[in-house]
ROSE-4610 file (N, C-alpha, C; in Angstrom, 1 decimal, always signed):
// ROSE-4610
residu = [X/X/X/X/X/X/X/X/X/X/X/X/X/X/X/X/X/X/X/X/X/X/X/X/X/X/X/X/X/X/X/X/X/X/X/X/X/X/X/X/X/X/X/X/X/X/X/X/X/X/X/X/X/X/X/X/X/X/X/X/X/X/X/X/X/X/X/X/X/X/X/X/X/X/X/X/X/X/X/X/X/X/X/X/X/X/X/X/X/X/X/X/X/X/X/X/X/X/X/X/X/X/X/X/X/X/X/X/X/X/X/X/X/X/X/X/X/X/X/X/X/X/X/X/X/X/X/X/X/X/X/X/X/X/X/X/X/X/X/X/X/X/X/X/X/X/X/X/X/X/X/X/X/X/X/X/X/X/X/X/X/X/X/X/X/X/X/X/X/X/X/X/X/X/X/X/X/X/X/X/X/X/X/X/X/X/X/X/X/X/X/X/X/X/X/X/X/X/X/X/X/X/X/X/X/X/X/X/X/X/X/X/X/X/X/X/X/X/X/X/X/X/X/X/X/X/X/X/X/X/X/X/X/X/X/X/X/X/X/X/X/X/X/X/X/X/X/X/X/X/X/X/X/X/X/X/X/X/X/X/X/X/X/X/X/X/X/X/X/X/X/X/X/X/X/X/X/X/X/X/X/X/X/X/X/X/X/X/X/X/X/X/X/X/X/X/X/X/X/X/X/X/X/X/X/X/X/X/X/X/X/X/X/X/X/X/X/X/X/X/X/X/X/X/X/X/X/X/X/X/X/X/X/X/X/X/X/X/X/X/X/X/X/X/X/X/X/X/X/X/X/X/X/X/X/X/X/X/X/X/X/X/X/X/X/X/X/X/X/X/X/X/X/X/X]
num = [1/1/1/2/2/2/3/3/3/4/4/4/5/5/5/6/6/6/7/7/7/8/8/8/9/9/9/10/10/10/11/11/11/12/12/12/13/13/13/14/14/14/15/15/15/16/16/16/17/17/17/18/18/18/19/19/19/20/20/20/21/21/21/22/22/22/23/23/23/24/24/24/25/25/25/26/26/26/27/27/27/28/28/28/29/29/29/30/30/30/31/31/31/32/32/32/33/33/33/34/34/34/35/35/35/36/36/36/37/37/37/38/38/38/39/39/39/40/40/40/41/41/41/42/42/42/43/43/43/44/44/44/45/45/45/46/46/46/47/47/47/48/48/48/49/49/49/50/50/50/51/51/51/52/52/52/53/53/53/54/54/54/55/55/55/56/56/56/57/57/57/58/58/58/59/59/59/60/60/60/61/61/61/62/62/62/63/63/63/64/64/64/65/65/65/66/66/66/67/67/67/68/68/68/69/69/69/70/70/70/71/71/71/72/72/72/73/73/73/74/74/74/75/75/75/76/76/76/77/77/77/78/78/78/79/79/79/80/80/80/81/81/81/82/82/82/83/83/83/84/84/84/85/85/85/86/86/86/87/87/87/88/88/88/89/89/89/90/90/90/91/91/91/92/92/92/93/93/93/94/94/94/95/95/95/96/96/96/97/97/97/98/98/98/99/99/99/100/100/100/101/101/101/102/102/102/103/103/103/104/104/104/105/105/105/106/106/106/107/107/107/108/108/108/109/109/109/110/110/110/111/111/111/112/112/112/113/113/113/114/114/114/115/115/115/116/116/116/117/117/117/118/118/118/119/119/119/120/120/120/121/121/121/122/122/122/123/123/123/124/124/124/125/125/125]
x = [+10.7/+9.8/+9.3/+9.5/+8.8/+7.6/+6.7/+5.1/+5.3/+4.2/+3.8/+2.7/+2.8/+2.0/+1.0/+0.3/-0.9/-1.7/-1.1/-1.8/-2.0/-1.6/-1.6/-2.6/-2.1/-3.2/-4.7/-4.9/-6.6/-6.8/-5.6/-6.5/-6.8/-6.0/-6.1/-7.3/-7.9/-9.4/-10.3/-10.0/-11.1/-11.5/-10.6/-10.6/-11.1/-10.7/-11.3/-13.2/-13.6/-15.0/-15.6/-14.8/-15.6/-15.7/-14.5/-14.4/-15.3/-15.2/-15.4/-14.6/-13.4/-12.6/-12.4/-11.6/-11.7/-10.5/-9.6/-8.3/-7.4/-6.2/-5.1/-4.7/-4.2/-3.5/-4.5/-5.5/-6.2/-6.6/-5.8/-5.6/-4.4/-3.5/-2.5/-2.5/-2.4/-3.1/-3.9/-5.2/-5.9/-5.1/-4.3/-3.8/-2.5/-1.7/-0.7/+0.4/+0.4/+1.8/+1.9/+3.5/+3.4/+3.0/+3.1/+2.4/+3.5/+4.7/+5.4/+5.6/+5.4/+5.5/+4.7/+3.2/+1.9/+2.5/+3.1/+3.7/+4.8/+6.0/+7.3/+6.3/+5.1/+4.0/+3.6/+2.8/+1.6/+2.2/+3.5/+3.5/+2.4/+2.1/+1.5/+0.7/+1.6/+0.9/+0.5/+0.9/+0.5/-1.0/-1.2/-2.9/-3.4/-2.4/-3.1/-3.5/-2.8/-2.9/-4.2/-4.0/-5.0/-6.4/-6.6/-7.5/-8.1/-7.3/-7.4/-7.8/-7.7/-8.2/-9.8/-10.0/-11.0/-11.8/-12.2/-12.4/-12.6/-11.4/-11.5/-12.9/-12.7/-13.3/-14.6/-14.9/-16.3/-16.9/-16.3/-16.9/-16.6/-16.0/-16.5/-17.5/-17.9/-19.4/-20.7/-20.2/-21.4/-21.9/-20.4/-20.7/-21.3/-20.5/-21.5/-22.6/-23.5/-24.6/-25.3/-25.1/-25.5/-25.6/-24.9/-25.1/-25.7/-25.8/-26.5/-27.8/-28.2/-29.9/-30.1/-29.4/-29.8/-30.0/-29.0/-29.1/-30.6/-30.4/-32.0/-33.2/-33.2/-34.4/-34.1/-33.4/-32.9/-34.0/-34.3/-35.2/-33.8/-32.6/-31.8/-31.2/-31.5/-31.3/-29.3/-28.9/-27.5/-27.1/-27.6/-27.0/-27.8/-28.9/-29.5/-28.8/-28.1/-27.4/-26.3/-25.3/-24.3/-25.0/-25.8/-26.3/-26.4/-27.1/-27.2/-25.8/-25.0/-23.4/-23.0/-23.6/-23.0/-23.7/-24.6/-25.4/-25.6/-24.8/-25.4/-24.5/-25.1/-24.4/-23.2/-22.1/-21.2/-22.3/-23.1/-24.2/-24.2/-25.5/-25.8/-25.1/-23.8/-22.9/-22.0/-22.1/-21.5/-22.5/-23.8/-25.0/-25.0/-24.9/-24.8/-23.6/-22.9/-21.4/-21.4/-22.1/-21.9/-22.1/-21.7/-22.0/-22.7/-23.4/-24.4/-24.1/-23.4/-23.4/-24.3/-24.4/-25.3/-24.7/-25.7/-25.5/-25.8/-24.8/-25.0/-26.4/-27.0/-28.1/-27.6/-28.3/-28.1/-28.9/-27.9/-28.5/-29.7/-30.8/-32.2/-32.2/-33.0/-32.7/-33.8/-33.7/-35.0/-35.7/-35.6/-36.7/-37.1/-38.3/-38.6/-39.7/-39.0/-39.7/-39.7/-38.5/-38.1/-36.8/-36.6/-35.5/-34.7/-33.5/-32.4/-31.5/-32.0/-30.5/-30.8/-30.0/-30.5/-29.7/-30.1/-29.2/-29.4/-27.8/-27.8/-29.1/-29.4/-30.4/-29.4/-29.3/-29.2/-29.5/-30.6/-31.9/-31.5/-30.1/-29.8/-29.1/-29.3/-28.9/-29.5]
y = [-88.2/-89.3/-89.7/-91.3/-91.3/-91.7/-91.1/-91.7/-92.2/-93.2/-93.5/-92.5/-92.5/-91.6/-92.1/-93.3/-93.4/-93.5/-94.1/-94.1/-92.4/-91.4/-89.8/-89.8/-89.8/-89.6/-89.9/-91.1/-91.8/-91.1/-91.0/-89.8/-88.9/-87.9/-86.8/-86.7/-87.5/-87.9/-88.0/-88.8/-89.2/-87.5/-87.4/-85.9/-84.6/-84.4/-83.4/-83.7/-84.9/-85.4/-85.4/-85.9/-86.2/-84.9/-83.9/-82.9/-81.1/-82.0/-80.5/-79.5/-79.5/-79.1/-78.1/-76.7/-76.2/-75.3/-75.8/-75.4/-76.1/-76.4/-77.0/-77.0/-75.9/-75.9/-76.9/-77.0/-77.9/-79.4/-79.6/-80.8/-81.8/-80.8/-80.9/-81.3/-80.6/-80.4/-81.6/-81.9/-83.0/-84.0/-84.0/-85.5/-86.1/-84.6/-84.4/-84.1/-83.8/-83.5/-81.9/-81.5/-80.2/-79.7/-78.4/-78.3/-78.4/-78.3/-78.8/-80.3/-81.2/-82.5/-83.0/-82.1/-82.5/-82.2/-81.6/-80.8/-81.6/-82.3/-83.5/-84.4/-84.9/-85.7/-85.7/-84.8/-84.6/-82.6/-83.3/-81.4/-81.1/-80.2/-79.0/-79.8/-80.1/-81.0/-82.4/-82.5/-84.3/-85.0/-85.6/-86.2/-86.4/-86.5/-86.5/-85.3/-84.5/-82.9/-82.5/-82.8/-81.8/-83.2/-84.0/-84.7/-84.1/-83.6/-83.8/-81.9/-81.4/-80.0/-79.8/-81.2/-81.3/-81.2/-82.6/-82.7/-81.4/-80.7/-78.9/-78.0/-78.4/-77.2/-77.7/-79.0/-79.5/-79.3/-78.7/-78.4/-77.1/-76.3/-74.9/-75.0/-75.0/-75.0/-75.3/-76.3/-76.6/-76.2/-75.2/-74.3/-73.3/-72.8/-71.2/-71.7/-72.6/-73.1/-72.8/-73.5/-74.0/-71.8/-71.4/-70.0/-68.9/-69.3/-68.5/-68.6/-70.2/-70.3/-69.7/-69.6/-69.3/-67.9/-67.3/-65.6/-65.3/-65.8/-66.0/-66.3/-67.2/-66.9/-66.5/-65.8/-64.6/-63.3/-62.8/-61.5/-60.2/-61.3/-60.1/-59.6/-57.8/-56.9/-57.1/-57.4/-57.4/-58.2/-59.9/-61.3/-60.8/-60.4/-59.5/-59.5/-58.2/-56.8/-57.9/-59.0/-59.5/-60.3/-61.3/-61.6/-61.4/-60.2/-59.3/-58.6/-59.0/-58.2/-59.5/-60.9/-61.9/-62.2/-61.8/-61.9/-60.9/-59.5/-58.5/-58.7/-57.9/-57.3/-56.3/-56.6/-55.2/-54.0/-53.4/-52.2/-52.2/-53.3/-53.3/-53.1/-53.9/-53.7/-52.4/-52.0/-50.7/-49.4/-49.5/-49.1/-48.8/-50.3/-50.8/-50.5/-50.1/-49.6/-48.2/-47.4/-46.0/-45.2/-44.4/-43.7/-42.5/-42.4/-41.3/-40.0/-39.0/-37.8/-36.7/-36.2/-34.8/-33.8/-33.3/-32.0/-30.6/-29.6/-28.2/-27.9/-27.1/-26.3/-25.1/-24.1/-22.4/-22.2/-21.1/-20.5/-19.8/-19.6/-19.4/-18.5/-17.3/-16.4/-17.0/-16.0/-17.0/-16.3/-14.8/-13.9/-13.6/-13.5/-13.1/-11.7/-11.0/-9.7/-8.9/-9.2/-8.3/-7.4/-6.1/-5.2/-5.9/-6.3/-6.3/-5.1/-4.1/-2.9/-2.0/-2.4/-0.9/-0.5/+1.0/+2.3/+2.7/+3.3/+4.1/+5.0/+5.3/+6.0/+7.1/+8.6/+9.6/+10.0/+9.1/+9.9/+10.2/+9.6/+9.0/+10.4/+11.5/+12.6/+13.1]
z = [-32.1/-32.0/-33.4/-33.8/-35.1/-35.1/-36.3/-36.4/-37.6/-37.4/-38.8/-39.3/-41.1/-41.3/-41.6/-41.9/-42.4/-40.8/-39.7/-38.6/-38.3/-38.8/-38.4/-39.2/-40.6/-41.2/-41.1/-40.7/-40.4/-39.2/-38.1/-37.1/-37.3/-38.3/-38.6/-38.9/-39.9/-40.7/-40.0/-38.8/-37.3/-36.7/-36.3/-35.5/-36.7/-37.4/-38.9/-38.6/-38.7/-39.1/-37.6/-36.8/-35.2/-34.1/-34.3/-34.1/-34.5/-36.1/-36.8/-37.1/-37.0/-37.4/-38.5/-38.5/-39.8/-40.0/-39.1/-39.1/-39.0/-40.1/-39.9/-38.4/-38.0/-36.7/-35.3/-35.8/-34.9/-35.1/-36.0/-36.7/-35.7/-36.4/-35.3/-34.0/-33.5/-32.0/-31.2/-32.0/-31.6/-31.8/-33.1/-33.1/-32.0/-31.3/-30.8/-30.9/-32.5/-32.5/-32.8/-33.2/-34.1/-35.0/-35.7/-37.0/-37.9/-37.5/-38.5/-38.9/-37.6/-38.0/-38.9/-38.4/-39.6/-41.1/-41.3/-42.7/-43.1/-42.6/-42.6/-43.1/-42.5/-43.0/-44.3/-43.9/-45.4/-45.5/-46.9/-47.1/-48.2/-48.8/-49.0/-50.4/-51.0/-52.4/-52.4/-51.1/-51.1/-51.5/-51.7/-52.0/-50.3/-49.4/-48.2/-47.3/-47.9/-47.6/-48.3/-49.2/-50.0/-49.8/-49.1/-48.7/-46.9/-46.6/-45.3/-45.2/-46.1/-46.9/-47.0/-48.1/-48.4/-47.3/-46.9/-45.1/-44.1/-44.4/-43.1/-44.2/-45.4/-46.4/-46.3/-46.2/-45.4/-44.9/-43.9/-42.1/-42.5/-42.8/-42.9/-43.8/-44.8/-45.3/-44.5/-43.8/-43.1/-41.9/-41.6/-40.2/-40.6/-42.0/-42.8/-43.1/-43.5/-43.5/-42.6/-41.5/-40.2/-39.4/-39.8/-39.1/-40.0/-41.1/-42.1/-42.0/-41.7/-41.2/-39.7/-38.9/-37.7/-37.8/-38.6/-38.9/-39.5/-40.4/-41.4/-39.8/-39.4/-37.8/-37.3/-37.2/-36.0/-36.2/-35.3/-34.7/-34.4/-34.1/-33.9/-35.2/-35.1/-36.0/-36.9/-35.6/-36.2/-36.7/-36.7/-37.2/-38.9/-38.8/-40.0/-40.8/-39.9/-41.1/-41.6/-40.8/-40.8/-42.6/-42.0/-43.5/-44.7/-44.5/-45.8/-46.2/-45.2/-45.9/-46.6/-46.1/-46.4/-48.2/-48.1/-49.4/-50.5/-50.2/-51.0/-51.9/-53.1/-54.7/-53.6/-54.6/-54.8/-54.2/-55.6/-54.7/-53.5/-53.4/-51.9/-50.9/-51.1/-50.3/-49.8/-51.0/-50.9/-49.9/-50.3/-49.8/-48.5/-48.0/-46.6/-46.1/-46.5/-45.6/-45.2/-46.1/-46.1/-44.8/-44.6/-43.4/-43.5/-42.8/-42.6/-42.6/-43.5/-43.2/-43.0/-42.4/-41.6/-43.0/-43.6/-43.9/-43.2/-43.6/-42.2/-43.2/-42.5/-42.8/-43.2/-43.9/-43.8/-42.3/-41.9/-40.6/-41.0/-40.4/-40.1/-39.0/-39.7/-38.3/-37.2/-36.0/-34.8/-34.6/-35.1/-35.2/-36.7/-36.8/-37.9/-38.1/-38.7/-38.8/-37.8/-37.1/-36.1/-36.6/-36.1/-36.3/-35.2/-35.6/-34.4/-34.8/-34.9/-35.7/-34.5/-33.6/-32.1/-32.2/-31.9/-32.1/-30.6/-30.1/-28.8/-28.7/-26.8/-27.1/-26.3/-26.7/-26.3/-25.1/-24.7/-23.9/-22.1/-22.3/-20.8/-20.1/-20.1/-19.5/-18.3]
């Protein structure tokens, strides 16, 4: 089937913006065709590609935006931790990964100042 490409294109652009979009393959998709057709279209270096790039690189910012404040009022502990991985130094981050190791202790006897050295008793005759 042939398309035209500027009418793909301007939908592509409709659906990217109206949608929210932030994935090629759903670019596609909305508009109806394949993903290779999208690519016969607008390949890889095109000014329409790398327009319609722009546009997906958009909406992901504005989604990581948009969940970075919710994280930030969140109460919940985990979208927290998620945050702060999203924001730490190298350090921190390293910090925050580590896993908790237990060190053994030295054994501790459970008596103290007691003889445990028993000697047979004879006595049993």
């Amino acid at each position: 089937m042939a398309y035209n490409t500027q009418v793909l294109f301007e939908k592509a652009k409709t659906e990217i913006v109206s949608k929210r979009l932030i994935f090629i393959e759903e670019v596609a998709t909305f508009i109806g065709i394949s993903k290779n057709t999208l690519y016969d279209h607008f390949p890889i270096e095109s000014n329409e590609m790398h327009e319609l790039k722009k546009l997906i690189e958009d909406n992901k910012i504005s989604l990581k935006t948009s969940m970075r404040k919710k994280w930030y009022d969140s109460e919940n502990a985990s979208l927290q931790m998620g945050l702060m991985k999203l924001i730490a130094t190298p350090e921190e981050l390293r910090r925050l990964s580590m896993n908790h190791q237990v060190t053994e202790e030295v054994e501790k006897p459970i008596f103290k100042n007691i003889d445990l050295d028993v000697t047979e008793n004879d006595s049993t005759e």
